[in-house]
Every structure is written in C-alpha cells, then in structure tokens.
Legacy VTK file of the C-alpha trace (Angstrom):
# vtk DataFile Version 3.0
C-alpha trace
ASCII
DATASET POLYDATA
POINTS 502 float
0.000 0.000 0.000
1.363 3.126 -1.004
2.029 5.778 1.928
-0.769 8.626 1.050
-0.663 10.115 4.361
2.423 12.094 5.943
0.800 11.536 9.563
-2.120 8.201 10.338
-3.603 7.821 13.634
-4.758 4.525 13.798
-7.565 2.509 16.123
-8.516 5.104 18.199
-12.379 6.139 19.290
-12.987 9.040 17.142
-14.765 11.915 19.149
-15.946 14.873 16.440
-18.279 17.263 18.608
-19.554 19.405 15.846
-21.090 15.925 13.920
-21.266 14.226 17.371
-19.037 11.254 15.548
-18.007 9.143 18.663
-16.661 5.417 17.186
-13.498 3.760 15.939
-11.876 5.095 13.015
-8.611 5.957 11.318
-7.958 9.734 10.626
-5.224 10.465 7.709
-3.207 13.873 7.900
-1.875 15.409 4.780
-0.003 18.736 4.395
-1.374 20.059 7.511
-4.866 19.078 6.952
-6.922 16.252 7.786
-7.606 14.384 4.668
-9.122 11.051 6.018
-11.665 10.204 8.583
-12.672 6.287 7.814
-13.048 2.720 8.621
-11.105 1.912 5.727
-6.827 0.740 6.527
-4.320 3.879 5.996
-0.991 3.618 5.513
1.173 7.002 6.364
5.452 8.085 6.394
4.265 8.043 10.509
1.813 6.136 12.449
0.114 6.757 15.968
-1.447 3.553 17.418
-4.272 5.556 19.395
-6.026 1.701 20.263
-7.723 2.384 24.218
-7.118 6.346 23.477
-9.666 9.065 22.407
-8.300 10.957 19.495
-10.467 14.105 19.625
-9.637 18.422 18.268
-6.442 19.473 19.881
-7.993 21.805 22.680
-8.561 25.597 22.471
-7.642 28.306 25.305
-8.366 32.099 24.839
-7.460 32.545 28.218
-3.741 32.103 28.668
-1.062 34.985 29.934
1.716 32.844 29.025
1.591 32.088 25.155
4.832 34.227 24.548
6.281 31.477 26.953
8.171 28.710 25.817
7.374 27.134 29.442
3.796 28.182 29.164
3.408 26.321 25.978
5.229 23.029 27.149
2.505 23.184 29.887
-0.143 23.643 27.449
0.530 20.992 25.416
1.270 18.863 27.992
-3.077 19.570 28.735
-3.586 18.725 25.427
-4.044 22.772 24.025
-2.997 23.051 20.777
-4.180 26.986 20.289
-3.125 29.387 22.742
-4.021 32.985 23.094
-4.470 35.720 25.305
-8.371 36.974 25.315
-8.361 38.562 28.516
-5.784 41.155 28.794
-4.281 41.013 25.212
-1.447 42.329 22.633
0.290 45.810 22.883
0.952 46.780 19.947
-0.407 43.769 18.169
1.675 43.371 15.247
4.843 43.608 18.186
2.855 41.081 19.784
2.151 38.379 16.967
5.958 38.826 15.105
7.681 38.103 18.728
5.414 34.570 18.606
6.447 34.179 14.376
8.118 30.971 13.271
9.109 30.034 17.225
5.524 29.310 18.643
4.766 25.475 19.404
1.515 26.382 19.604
-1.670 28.109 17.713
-1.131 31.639 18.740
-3.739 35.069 18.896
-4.558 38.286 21.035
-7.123 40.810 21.727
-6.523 44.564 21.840
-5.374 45.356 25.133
-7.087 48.181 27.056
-4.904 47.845 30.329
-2.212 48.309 27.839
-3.538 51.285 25.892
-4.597 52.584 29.031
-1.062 52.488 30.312
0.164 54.003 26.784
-2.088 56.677 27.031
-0.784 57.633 30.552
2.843 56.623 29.868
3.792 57.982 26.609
7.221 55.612 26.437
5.414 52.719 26.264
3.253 53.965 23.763
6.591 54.503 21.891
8.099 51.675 22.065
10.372 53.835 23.457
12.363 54.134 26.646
12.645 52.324 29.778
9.128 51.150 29.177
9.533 48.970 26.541
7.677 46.065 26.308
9.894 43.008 24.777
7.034 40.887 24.195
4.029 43.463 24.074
2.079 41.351 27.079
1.621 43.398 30.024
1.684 40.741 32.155
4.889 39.080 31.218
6.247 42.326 31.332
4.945 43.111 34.747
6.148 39.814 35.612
9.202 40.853 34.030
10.164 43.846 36.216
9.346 45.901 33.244
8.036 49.201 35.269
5.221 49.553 33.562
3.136 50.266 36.931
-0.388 50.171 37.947
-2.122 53.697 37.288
-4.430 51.496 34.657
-6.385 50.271 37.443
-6.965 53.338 39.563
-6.478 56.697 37.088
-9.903 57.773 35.843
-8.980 58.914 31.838
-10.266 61.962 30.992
-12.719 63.126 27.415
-9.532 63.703 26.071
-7.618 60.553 27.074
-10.199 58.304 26.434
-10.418 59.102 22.445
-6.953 58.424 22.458
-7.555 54.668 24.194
-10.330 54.043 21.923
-7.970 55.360 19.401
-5.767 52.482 19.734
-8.379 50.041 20.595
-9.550 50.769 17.186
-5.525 50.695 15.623
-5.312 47.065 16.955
-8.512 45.827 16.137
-7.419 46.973 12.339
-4.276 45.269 12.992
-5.811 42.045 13.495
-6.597 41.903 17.079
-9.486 39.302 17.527
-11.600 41.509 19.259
-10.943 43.941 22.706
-9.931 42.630 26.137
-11.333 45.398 28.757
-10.378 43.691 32.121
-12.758 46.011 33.760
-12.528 44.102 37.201
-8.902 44.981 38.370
-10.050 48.839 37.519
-13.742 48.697 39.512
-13.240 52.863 40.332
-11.391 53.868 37.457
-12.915 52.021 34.159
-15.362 54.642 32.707
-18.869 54.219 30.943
-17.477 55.837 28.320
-14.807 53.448 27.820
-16.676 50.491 27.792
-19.307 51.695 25.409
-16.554 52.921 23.151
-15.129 49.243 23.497
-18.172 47.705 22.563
-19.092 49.825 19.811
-16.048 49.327 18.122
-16.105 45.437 18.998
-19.606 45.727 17.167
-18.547 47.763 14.145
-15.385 44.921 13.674
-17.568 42.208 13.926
-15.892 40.728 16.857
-15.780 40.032 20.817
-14.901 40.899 23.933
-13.872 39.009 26.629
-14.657 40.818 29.932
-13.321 39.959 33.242
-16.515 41.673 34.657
-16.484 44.464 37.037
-17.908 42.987 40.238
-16.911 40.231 42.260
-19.891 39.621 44.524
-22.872 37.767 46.036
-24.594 40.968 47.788
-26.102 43.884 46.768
-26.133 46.475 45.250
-22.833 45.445 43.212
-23.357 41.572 42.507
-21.820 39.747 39.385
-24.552 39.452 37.691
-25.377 43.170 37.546
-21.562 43.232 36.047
-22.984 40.430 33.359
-26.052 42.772 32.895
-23.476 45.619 32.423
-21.971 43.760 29.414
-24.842 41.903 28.243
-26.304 45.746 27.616
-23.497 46.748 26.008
-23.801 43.841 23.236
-27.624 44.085 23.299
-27.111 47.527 21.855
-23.544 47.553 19.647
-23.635 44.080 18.477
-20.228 42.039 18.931
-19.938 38.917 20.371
-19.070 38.447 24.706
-17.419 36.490 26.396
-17.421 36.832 30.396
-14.425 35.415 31.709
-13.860 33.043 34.752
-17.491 34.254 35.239
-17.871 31.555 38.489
-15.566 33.521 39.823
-17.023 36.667 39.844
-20.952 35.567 40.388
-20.316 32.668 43.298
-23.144 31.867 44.414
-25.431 33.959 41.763
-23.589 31.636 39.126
-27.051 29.748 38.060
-28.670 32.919 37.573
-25.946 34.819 35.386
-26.029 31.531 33.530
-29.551 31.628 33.034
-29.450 34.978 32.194
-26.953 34.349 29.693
-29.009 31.968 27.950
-31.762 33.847 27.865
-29.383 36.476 26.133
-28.264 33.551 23.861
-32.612 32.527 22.554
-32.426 36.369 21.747
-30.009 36.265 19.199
-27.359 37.916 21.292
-23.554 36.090 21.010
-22.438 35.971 24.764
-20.864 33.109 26.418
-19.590 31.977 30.157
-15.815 30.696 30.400
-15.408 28.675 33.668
-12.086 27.293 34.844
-12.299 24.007 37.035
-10.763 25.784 39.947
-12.935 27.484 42.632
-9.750 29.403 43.652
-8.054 31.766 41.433
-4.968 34.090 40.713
-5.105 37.902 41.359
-4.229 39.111 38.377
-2.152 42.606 39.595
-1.160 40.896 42.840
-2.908 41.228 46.283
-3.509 45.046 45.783
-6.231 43.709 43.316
-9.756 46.075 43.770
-11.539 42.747 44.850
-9.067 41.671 47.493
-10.215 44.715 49.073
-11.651 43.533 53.184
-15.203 45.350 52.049
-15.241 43.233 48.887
-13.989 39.916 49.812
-15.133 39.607 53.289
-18.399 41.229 52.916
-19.377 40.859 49.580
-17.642 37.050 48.532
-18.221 35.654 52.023
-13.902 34.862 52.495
-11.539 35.937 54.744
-7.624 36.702 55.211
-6.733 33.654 55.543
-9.011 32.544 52.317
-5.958 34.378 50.748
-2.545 32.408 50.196
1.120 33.969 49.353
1.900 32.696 46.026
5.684 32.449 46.672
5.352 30.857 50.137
2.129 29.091 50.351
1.440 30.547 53.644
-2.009 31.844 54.132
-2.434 35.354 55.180
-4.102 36.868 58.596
-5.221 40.778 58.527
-1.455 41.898 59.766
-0.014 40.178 56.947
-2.531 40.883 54.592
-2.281 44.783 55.891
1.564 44.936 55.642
2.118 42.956 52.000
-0.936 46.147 50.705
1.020 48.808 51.770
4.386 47.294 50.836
3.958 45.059 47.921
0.848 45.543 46.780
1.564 44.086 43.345
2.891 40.569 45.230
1.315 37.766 43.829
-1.383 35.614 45.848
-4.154 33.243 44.905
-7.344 33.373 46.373
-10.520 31.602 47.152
-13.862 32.583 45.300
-16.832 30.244 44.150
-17.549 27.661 45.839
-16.606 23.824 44.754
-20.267 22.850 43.899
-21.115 26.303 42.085
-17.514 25.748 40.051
-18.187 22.261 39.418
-21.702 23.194 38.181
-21.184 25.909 35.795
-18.157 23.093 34.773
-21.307 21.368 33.548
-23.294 23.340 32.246
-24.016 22.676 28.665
-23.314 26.354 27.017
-20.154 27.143 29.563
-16.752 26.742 27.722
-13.597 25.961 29.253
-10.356 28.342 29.725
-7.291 28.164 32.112
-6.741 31.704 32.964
-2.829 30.052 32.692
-0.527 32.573 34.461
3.638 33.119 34.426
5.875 30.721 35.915
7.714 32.248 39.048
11.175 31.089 40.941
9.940 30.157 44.262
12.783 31.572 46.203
13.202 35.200 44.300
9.641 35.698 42.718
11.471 36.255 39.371
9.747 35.420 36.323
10.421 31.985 34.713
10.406 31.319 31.069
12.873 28.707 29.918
11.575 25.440 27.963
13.942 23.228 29.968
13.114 24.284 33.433
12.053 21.585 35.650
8.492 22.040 37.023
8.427 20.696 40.649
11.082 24.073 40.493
8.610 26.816 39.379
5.821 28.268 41.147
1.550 28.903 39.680
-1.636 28.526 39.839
-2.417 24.879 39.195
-5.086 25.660 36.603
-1.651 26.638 34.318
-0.524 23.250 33.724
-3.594 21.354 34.737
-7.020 22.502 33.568
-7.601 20.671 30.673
-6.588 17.023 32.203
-8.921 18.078 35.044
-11.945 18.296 33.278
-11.335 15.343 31.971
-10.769 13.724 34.900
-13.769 14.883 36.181
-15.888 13.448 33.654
-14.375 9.950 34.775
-14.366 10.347 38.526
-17.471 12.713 39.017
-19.877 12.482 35.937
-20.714 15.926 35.959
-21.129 16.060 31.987
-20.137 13.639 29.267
-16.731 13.012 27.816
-18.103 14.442 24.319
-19.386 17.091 26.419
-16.166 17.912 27.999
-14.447 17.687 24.227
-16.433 20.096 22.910
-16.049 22.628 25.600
-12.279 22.907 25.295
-12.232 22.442 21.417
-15.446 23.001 18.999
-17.901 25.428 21.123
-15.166 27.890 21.736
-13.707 27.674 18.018
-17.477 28.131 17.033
-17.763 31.345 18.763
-14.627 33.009 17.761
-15.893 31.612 14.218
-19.104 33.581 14.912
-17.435 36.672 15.962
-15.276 37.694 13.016
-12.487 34.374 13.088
-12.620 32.757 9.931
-9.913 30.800 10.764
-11.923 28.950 13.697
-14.147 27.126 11.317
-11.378 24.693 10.116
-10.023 24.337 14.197
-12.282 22.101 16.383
-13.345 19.397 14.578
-12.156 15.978 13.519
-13.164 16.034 9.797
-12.028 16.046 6.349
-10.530 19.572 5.534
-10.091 20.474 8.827
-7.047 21.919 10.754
-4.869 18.489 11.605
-4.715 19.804 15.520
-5.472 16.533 17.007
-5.331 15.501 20.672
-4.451 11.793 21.625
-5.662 11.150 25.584
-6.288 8.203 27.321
-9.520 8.366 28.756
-8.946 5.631 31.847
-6.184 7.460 33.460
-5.422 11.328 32.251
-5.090 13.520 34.821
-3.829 17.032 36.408
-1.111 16.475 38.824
-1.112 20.208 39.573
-2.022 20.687 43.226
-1.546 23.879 45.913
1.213 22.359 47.730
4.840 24.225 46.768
6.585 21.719 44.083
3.518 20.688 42.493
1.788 23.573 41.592
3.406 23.503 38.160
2.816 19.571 37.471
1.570 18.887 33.740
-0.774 16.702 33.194
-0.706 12.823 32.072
-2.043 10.744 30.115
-2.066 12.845 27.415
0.823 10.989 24.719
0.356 12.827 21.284
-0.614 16.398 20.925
-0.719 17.060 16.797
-0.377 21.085 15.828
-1.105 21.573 12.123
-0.358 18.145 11.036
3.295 17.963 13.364
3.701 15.879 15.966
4.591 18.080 19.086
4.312 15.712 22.071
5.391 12.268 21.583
5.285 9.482 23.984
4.051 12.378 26.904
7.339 14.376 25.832
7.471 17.781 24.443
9.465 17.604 21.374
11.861 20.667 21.903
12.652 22.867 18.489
9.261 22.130 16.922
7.189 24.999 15.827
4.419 24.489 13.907
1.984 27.252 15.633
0.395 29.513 13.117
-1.160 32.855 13.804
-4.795 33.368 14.994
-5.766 36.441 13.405
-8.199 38.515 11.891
LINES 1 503
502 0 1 2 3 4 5 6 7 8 9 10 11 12 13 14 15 16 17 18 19 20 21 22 23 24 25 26 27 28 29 30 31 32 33 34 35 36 37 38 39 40 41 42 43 44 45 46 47 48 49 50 51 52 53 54 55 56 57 58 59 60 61 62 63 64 65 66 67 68 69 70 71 72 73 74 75 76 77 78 79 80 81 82 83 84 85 86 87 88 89 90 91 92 93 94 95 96 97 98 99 100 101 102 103 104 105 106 107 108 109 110 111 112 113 114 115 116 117 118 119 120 121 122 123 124 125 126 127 128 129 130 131 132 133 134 135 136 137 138 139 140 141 142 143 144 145 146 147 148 149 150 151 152 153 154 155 156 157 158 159 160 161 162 163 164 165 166 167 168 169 170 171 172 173 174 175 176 177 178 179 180 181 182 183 184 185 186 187 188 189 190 191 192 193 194 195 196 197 198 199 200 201 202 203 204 205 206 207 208 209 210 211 212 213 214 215 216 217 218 219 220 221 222 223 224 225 226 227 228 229 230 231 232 233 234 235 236 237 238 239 240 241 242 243 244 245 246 247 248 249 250 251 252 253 254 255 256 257 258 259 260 261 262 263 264 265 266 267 268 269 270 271 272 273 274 275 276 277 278 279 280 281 282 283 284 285 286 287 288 289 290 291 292 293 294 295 296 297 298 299 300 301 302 303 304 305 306 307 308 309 310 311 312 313 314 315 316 317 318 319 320 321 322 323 324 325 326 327 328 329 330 331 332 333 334 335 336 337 338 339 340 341 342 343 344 345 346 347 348 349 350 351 352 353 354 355 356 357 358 359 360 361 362 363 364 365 366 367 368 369 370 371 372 373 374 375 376 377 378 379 380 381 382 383 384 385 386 387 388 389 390 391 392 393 394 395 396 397 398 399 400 401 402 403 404 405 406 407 408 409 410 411 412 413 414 415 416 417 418 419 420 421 422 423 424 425 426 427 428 429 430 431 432 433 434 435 436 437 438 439 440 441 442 443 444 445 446 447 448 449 450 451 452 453 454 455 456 457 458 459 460 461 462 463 464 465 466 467 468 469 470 471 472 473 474 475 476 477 478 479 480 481 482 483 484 485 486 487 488 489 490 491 492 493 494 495 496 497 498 499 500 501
C-alpha cells in the first residue's frame, strides 16, 4: 500500500463534537490538513497507534497569559491545548505582539486589543513609543509586569479623561485593524477607574469589527447592590445595543453563588439572538491578576461581599495563608505581590463546569522562581522548580478527569467545551480561521489531541513543588499536522503554531 498520508492515527475512538461522531476510526493527515476520517486501513510516512485512546480536536484556550512562553506552551501541550491565546488582557501593539510569537511558537497563537495596555500608553507615553525604559519586549503586560518591566499600575486606579479616552479608543480601534481578535477590557482589576465611556466605546467598536470581547466583569460579589450578575447585565447591555460577540471570563468567579442565575441569564441572552458566552475554569480558587492590591481583594469586597476571609488568601511564593497583619503589611508594601485566592464555591464551580453552554479556559498565568519571585520562562526548566496557579498546567486534564471520577457532563461534552464550542464562537465573531479548528473532519485543521480516557489527569495541586505539574495521560498532541508531544514528551525545536488572526 502506497504511503498517502504524511501523519495516520490509527484505532482510536474518534470523538468529532460538531457531527457528534463518537466510534473507531482511522484519521489520515496530509499537508497540515486532515484528509481522512474512515473505517477503511491507511498507511502514512508516521503512524500513531491511538487503540484504548480518544483521538479528539487538539484543545482551544483564549485565556492564557503565558503564550509568549516557551514554558507556558510546554505546559499547554502537555493539557492537550494546541491553540493558545491571550483573550483577557491582550497584545500591545499587536503586530509587536504576533511577530515576537512568528516561526518560534509550538503552539496556535492570537490576542485581543489590550485596554490595560492602551490605558497604560495613554498615561505613559514611552510605552506607547516603544520607546524608553518602558519597553515592552514581548508586548504582554503581564509578562512584562512579571518581568520587572516598570510599567506600573495607574491602569487600574487613574480615571482617563474626554480627552484621554479618544486616544484609548484610538488604539483600541488601531489594533482591532491590525488584526486583534476583538478587545480585552479587564474592567474588574479597575472597579473605580474604568469609565462608561470606555466600555461603550469598546463595545461599539467590537460591534462595528464584527468581533468580541472578553470581559473579566467588574464585580466580584454575592450581595447587593454590586453583585456579578449586575456586572454580566453591564456587558450583556453593552452587546444588546452595539452588536459584537461576549465572552465573560472566569465568570464563576465573579458571580459565586449567583452563578445559576448569570447563567440563566446568559441563555436567555443567547434565545435572543445575542452572542455571549460563560468561560469557567475548574478551579474554585483563582490568581489575582495585579497581585494582592487587586480592587476585589479589598476587606469590604472579599469579606463582605464574597463571604472569604484573610486567611481565604494564600502567598503565592510561600504558600502561607495570610491573617489581617499580613494581609495589611504585604498592601502597603507590595501591593503588586502575587497571591491566589478563594472565590466560588466547589459545587457552584463544578456546576457551571457542567453546564451545557459554559466553555472551558485556564486563565494560565507566568511561571515564578519560588525563592526570588522572578519570572520563569525557559523550555527546559524543571516544574516541581517553578511556582503557579495549578489551573496553568492542569485545567484541561482536570476536566477530563472529572468526567471519569465525578460524571458531571459527558466526555463528548467535555471535548467540545475545550475544542469546537469555543472555536465556534470566535468563528461567529469575526475568526474565519476557527471554522477549520475544532473538529475531527475532512478539511479540517490536523490539531489533534491523543488522551487516554482511563487514566489522564492534572497532577497540579496547591502544595509548593507541584503547583506547576503537567498533566498525564495525554501521549500525542498534533499542531497543524506535526507531531509536538510524543510518547508524553514535548518535542523541543518544533514549531508548527500559526497565527490566529483577523
């Protein structure tokens, strides 16, 4: 038999969520593409035996802080993510942002237009510049916060003026023509200082471009008058009258015990015609995105209005929990020092997990040195050596583990909420490049994910040294038709990752 194929996967059980194919077949890979989906034998220049394995889309993340990492991405597609990009706080400037990730990126690669970082530009003209001692070397904010880069805080607490805010829409607009994928308004870490004006500037434009926005929403809170779900109301409005497609990020996180009825709400939104969509990591503790400073860490906030505590709050670096003298001290001194927190509870998490229009996304953060709080990049570290959030390294295999030790929702389910529904609704909102990425079919993007469904796993956990565990069970990971992980190993020097753009 003559080799047709560059790449056959052989004998595995075939899970296609957009057809809802779930049965044993062989899929054939040709120049990138998949070319074969069948019964019928294939014969290839390279074989995977996937018999006892699910071969299934390689999985999709729009939330991830660490795509210009080559550490980040070794994590990723050790969880079985073969597109990476950063939804939440974005690019700055975009094209610097995409040609740093050109011909090196292991992974699928795309941004939003960053409004922390245009914020920041506006009040800082250097980094506008590109000039300066606040140049960015990557154009993420949060690398280069991570960084040392001094690009500072005033995003989160300046109010912009008439003036200053037509010069952030300004370049909201200049990156969305650049090929942003839509706007990334992280409205929640600047609860006093984000304007009206802003975010229905933000929206409009999203509207006009045809795409989204992905929102960390304003309000993290179970009491009145400032729950979450007014802040999904906020940006539900915003949609309702501009058009654009939302996406509310880590929403459990921010409604908590209201997470039923922003869900509900959200499908209601959905019946109407209106493109909005929950993203739910499987954590019901998360990362403060500018450190313990954060607007939501705040004692009135997250004692009164999330029901936690000091010591619901745990140093990062040390895995101590705090108490109010420690919590006190580390504000005033290093406010920007990195914690993680508690917020939803594990039953509202693991239901919004479940819920059948929710979509998965890690909300994967930097890699730090334990000892100096430095940030970690390099593709070789080791990871019991690195501190994060577990949800870096290990959302993906939870999920799945879930579905085996838990039953919340299907495995198909669980498939299609890391691969087709969120490729479908970047698809819907101005990606044309989505509609060949989630799917195992003919003429479809070969990113292909090869998992054993008995025993993959996260190994991440909160205890230092294994916080930065990547998953198992998880032996090929195919990006565009290339083999990337082999035999559970990253394959170092490949870079097959093409850009995500509009």
């Amino acid at each position: 038999m003559t080799a047709n194929y560059d790449l056959v996967i052989t004998g595995g059980r075939v899970l296609d969520p957009e057809s809802n194919l779930d049965a044993k077949r062989n899929v054939g890979v040709r120049d990138g593409k998949i070319a074969a989906v069948t019964q019928d034998a294939l014969e290839g220049k390279e074989t995977i035996d996937a018999s006892g394995h699910v071969v299934c889309p390689g999985f999709i993340d729009g939330h991830v802080h660490v795509v210009d990492s080559p550490l980040g991405q070794k994590g990723a597609l050790r969880d079985g993510v073969t597109t990476t990009m950063d939804l939440e706080t974005g690019g700055f400037p975009v094209p610097h942002w995409y040609d740093n990730l050109k011909g090196k990126s292991q992974t699928n690669y795309g941004c939003n237009a960053s409004a922390a970082a245009a914020r920041t530009a506006v009040f800082h003209a250097d980094y506008r510049n590109q000039t300066g001692k606040l140049k960015s070397p990557t154009g993420n904010m949060v690398t280069d916060v991570f960084a040392g880069v001094p690009v500072g805080f005033e995003w989160t607490n300046r109010l912009a003026t008439d003036d200053e805010i037509k010069d952030i829409l300004g370049i909201i607009e200049e990156g969305l023509g650049q090929g942003a994928l839509g706007v990334a308004p992280p409205s929640g870490y600047m609860v006093n200082a984000f304007t009206s004006q802003e975010g229905a500037g933000m929206a409009k434009l999203s509207g006009e471009f045809g795409r989204l926005m992905h929102v960390h929403t304003r309000f993290s809170s179970q009491r009145p008058p400032t729950t979450g779900v007014l802040a999904v109301e906020e940006q539900l409005a915003l949609i309702a009258a501009y058009g654009g497609g939302l996406m509310i990020a880590h929403m459990s996180a921010q409604t908590l015990s209201l997470t039923d009825t922003a869900l509900a709400l959200i499908d209601e939104a959905r019946d109407r015609g209106l493109q909005a969509i929950a993203e739910i990591y499987p954590y019901n503790y998360g990362a403060a995105g500018n450190g313990v400073g954060a607007d939501y860490l705040a004692p009135d906030n997250y004692q009164n209005n999330m029901g936690r505590n000091y010591s619901d709050i745990i140093d990062t670096q040390t895995g101590k929990k705090l108490d109010q003298a420690t919590y006190d001290e580390m504000v005033k001194n290093d406010p920007n020092h990195p914690v993680l927190f508690y917020n939803a509870t594990e039953e509202d998490m693991e239901k919004a997990i479940a819920h059948p229009t929710a979509i998965v996304g890690s909300d994967a953060f930097p890699f730090t040195d334990p000892k100096t709080g430095k940030l970690v990049t390099d593709w070789d570290t080791p990871w019991e050596t690195v501190n994060n959030h577990p949800r870096t390294t290990g959302t993906h295999g939870k999920v799945l583990r879930m579905v085996r030790e838990k039953k919340l929702l299907s495995l198909m389910s669980a498939v299609s909420k890391m691969s087709y529904q969120y490729a479908k609704f970047l698809e819907d909102n101005g990606c044309a490049q989505m509609a060949n990425k989630g799917r195992i079919k003919v003429g479809a993007d070969a990113d292909i994910t090869v998992f054993d469904p008995d025993t993959v796993t996260d190994n991440s956990a909160l205890e230092q040294g294994k916080n930065s565990l990547p998953s198992t069970g998880i032996p090929y990971v195919v990006v565009n038709g290339t083999i990337v992980v082999k035999d559970s190993k990253v394959l170092k020097g490949v870079h097959p990752g093409q850009a995500i753009r509009n």
